[in-house]
N, CA, C and O atoms as a DFTB+ gen file, in Angstrom:
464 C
 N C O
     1  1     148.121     225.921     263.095
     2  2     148.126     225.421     261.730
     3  2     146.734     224.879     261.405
     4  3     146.020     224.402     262.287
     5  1     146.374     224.957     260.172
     6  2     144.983     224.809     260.074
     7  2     144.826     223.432     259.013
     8  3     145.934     223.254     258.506
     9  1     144.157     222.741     258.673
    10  2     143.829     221.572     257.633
    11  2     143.372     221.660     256.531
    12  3     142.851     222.772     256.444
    13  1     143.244     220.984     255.409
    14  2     142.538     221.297     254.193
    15  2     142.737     219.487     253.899
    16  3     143.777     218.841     253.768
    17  1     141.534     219.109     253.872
    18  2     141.326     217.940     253.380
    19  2     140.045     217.927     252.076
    20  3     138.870     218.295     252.066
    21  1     141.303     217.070     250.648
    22  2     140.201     216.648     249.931
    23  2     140.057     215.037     249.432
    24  3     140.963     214.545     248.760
    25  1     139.080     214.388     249.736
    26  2     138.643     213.151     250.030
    27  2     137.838     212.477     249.503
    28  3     136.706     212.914     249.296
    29  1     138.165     211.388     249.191
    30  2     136.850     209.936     248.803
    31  2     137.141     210.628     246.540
    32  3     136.195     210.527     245.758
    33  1     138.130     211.036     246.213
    34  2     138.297     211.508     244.909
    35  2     138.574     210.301     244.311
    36  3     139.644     209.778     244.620
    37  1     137.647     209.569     243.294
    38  2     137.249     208.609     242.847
    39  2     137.892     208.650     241.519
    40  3     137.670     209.573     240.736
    41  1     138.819     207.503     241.205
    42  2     139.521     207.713     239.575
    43  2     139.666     205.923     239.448
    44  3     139.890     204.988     240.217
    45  1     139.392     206.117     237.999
    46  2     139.966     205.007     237.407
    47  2     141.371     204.786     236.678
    48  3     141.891     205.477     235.803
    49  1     141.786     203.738     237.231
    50  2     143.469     204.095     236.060
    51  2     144.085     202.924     236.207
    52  3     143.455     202.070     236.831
    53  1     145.140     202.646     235.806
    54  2     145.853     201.224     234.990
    55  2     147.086     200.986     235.587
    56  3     147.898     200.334     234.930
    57  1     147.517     201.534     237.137
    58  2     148.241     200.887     237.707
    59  2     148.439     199.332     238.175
    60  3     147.588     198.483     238.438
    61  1     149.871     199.266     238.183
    62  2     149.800     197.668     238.747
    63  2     151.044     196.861     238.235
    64  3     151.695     197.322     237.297
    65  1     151.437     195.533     238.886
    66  2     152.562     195.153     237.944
    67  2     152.138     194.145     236.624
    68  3     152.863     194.012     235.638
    69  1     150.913     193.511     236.792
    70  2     150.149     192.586     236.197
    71  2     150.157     193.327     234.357
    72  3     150.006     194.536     234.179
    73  1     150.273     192.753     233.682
    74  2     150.108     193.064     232.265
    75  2     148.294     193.620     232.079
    76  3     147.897     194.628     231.494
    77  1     147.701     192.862     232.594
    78  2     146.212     192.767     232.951
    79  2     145.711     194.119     233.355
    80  3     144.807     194.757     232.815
    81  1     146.588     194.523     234.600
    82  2     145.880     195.580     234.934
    83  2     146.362     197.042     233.848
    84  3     145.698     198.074     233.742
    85  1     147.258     196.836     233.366
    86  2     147.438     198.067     232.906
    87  2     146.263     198.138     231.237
    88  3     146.185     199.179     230.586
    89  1     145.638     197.094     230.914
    90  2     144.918     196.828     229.558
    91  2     143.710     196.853     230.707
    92  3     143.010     197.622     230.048
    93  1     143.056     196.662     231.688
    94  2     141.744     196.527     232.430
    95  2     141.383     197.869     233.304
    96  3     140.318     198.484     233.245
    97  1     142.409     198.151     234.052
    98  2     142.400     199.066     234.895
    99  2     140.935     198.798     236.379
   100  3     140.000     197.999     236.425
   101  1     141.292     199.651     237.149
   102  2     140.731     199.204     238.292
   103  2     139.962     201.087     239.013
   104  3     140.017     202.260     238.643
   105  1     139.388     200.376     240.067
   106  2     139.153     201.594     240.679
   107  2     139.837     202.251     241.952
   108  3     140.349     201.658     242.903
   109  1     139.735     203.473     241.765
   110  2     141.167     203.922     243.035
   111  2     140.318     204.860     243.658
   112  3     139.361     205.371     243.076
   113  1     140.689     205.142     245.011
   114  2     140.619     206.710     246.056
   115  2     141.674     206.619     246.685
   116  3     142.395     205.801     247.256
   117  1     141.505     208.564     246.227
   118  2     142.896     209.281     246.792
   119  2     142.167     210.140     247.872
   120  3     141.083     210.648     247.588
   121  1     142.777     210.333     249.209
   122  2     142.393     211.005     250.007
   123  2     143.614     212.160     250.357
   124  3     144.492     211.564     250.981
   125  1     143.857     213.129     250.233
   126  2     144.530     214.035     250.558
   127  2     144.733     215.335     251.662
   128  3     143.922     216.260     251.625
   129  1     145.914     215.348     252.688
   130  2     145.200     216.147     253.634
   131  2     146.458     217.232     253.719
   132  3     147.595     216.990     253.317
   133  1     146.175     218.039     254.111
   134  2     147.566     219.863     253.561
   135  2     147.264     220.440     254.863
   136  3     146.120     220.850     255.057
   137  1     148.222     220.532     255.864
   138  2     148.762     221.836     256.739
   139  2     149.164     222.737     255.948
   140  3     149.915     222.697     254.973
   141  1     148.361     223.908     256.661
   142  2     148.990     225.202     255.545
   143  2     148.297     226.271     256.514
   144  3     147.316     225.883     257.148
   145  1     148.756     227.651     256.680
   146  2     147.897     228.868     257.379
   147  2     146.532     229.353     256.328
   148  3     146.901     229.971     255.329
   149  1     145.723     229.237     256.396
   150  2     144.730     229.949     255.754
   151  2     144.221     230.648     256.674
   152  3     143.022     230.651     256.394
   153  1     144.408     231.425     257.875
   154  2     143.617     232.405     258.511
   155  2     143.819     233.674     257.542
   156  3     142.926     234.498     257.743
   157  1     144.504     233.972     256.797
   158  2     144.110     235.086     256.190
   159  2     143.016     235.409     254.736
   160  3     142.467     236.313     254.106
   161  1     143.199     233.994     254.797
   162  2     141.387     233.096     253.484
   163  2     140.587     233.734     254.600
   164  3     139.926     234.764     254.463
   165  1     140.697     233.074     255.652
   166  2     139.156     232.658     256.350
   167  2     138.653     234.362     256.947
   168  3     137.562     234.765     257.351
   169  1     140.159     235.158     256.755
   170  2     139.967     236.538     257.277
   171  2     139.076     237.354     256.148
   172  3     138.122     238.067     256.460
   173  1     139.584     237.120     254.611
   174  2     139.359     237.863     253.723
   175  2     138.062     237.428     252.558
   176  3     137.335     238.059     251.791
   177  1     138.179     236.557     252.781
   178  2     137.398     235.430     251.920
   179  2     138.262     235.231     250.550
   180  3     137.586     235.134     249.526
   181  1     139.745     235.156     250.411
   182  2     139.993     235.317     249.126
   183  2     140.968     234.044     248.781
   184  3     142.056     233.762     249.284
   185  1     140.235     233.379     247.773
   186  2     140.782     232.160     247.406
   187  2     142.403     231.853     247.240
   188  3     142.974     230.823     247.598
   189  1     143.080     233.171     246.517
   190  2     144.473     232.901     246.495
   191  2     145.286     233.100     247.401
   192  3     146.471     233.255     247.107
   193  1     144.696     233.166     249.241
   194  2     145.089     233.205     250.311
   195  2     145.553     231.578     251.407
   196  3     146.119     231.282     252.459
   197  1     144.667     230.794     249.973
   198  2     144.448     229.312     250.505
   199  2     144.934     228.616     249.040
   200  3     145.410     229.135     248.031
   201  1     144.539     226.931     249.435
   202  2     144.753     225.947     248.424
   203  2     143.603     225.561     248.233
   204  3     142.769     225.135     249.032
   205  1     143.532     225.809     246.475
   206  2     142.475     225.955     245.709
   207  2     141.918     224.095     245.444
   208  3     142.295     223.452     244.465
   209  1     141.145     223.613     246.353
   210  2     140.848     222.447     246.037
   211  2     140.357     221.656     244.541
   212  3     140.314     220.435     244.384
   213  1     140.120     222.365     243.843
   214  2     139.805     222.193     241.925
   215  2     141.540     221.962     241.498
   216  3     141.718     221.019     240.727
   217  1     142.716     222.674     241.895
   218  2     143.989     222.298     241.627
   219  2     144.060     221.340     242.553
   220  3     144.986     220.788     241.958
   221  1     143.890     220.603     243.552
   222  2     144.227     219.717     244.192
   223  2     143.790     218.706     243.199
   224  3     144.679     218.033     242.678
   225  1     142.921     218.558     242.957
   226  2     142.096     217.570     242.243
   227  2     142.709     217.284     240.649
   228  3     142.828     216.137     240.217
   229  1     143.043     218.397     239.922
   230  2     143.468     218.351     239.039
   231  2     144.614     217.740     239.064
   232  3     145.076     217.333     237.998
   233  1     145.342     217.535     240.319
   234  2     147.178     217.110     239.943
   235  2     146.833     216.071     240.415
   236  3     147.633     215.218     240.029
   237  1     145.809     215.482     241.272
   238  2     146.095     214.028     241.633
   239  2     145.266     213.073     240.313
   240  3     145.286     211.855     240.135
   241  1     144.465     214.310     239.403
   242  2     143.629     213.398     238.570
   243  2     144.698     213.267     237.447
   244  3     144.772     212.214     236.813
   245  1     145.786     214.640     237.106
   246  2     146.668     214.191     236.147
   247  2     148.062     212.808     236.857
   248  3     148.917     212.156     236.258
   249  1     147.866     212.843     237.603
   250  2     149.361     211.621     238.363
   251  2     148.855     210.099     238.103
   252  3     149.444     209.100     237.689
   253  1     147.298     210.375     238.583
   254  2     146.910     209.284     238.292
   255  2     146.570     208.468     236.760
   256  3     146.496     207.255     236.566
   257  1     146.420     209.440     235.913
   258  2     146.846     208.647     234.558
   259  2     147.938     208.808     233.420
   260  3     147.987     208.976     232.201
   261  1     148.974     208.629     234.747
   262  2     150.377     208.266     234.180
   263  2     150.537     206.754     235.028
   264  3     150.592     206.753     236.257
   265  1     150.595     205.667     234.346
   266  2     150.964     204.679     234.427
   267  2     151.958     204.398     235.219
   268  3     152.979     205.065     235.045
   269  1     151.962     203.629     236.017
   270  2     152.609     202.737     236.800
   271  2     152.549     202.020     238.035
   272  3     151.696     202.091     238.919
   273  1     153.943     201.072     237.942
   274  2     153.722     199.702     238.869
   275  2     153.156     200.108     239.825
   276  3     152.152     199.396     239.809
   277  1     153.054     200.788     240.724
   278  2     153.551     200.487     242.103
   279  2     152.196     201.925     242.243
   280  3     152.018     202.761     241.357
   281  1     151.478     201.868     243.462
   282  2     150.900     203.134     243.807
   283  2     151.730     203.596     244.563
   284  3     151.290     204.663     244.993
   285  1     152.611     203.397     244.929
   286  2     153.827     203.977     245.991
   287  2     154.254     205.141     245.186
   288  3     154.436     206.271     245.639
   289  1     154.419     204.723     243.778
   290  2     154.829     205.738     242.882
   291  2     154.011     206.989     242.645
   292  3     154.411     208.087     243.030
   293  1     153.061     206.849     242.119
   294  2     151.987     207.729     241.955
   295  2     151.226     208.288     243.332
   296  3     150.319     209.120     243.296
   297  1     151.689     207.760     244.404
   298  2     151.208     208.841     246.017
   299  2     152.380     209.647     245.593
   300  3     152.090     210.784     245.219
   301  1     153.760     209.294     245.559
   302  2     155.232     210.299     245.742
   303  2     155.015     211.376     244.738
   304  3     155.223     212.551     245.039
   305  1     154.559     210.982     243.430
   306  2     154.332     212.014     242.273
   307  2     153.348     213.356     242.934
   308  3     153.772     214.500     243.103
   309  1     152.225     212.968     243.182
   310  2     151.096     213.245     243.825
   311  2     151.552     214.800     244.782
   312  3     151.091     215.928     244.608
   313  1     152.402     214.434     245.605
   314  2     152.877     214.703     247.000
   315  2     153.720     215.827     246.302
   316  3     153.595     216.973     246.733
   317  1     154.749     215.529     245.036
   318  2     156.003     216.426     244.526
   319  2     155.182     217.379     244.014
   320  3     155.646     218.480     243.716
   321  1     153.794     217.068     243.836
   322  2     152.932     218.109     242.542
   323  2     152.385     218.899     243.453
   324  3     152.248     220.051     243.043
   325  1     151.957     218.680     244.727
   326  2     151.217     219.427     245.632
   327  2     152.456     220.331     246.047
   328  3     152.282     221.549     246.018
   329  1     153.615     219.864     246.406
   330  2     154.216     220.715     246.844
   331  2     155.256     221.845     245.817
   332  3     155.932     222.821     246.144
   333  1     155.023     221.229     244.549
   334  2     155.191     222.387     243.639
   335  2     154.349     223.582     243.586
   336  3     154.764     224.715     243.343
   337  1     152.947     223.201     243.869
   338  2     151.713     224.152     243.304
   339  2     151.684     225.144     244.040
   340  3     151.729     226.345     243.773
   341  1     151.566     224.315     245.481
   342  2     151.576     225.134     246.823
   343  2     152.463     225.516     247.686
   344  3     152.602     224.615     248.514
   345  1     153.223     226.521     247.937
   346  2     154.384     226.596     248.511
   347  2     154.008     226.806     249.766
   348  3     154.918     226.590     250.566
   349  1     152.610     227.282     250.418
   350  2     152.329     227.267     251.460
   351  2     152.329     226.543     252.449
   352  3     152.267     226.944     253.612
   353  1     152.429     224.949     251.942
   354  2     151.638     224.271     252.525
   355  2     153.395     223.461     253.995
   356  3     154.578     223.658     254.274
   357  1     152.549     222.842     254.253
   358  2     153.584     222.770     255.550
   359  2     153.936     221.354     255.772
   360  3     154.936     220.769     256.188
   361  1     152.514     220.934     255.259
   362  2     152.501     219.630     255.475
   363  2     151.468     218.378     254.850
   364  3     150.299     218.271     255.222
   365  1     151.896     217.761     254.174
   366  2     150.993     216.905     253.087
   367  2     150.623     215.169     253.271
   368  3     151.612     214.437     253.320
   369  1     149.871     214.808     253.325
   370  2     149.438     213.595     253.685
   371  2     148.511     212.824     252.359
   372  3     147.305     212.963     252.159
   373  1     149.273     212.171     251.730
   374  2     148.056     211.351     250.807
   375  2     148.056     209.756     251.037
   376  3     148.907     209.103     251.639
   377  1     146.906     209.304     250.417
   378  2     146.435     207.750     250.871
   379  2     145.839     207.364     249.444
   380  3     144.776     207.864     249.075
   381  1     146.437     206.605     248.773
   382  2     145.978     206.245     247.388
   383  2     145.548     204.855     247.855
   384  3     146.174     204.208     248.695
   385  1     144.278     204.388     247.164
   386  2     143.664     202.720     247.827
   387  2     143.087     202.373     246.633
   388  3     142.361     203.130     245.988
   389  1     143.459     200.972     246.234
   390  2     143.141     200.510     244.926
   391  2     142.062     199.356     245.638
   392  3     142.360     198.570     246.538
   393  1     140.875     199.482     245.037
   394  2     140.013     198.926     245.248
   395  2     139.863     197.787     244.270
   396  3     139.904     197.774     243.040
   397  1     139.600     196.437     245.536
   398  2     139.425     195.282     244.849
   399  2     140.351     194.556     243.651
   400  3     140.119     194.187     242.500
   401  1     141.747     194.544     244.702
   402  2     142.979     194.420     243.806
   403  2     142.795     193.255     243.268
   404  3     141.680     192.770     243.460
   405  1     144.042     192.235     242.235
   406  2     143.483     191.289     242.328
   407  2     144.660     190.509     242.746
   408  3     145.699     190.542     242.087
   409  1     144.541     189.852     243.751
   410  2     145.147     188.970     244.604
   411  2     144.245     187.656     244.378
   412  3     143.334     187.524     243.561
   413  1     144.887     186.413     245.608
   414  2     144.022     185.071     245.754
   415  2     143.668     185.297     247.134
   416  3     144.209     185.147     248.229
   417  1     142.397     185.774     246.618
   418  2     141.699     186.401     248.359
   419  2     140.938     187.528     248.133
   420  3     141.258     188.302     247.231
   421  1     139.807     187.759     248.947
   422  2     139.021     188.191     249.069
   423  2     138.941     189.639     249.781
   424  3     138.337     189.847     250.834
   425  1     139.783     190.788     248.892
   426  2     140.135     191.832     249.756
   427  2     139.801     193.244     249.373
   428  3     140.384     193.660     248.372
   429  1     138.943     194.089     250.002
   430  2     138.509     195.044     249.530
   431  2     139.278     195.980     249.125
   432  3     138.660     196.685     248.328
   433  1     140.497     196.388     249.313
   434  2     141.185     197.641     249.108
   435  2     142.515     196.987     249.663
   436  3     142.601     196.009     250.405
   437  1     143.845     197.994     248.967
   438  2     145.142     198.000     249.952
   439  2     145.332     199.812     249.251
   440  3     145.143     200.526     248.267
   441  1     145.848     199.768     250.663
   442  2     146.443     201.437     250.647
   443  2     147.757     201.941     251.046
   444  3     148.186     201.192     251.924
   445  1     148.337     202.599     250.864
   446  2     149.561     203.316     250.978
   447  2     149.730     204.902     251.104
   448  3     149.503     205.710     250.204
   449  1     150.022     205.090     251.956
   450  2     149.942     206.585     252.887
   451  2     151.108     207.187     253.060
   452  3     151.929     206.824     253.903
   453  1     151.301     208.376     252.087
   454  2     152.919     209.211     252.857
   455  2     153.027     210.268     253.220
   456  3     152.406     211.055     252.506
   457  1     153.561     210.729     254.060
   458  2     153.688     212.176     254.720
   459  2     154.742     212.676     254.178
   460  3     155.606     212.051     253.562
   461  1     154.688     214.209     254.464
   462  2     155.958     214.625     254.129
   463  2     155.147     216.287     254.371
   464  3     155.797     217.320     254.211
């Protein structure tokens, strides 16, 4: 089984439970990683043999500005969209991290990671 990781994808958006954050919004990375066979990409050179990383990007950039509480929510959305697009894939891993939440404390990021 082979990997396809796309990473460090930088978005802004208005998750959160705070009234605040959804009128301020914050900064996020999504890191995303796909089991899937592409030896017959890497055989042919032909893109619709693999997962087209520009659609990866596109469904986590549309999930992410749909509003809501929880990033728990918007990794699961994330995850249902990848595995709509791609039927190939075998196996999906995302990590959504909201940078510089606002808590009482001094904390660079919290993240939330699901497989499936």
């Amino acid at each position: 089984m082979n990997k396809i990781l796309v990473e460090g994808i930088k978005i802004y958006a208005y998750h959160g439970c705070l009234i605040e954050e959804g009128k301020i919004g914050c900064n996020y990375i999504v890191d995303v990683t796909m089991e899937t066979d592409f030896s017959e990409a890497a055989k042919t050179d032909d893109l619709k043999k693999t997962i087209d990383y520009v659609v990866v990007y596109d469904i986590v950039k549309q999930q992410m500005a749909i509003r809501s509480k929880l990033i728990e929510q918007v990794g699961q959305r994330i995850i249902d969209e990848l595995k709509k697009q791609f039927a190939s894939l075998k196996k999906v891993e995302v990590k959504v991290s909201k940078l510089n939440p606002p808590m009482n404390g001094n904390v660079e990021r919290v993240s939330i990671i699901i497989s499936e």
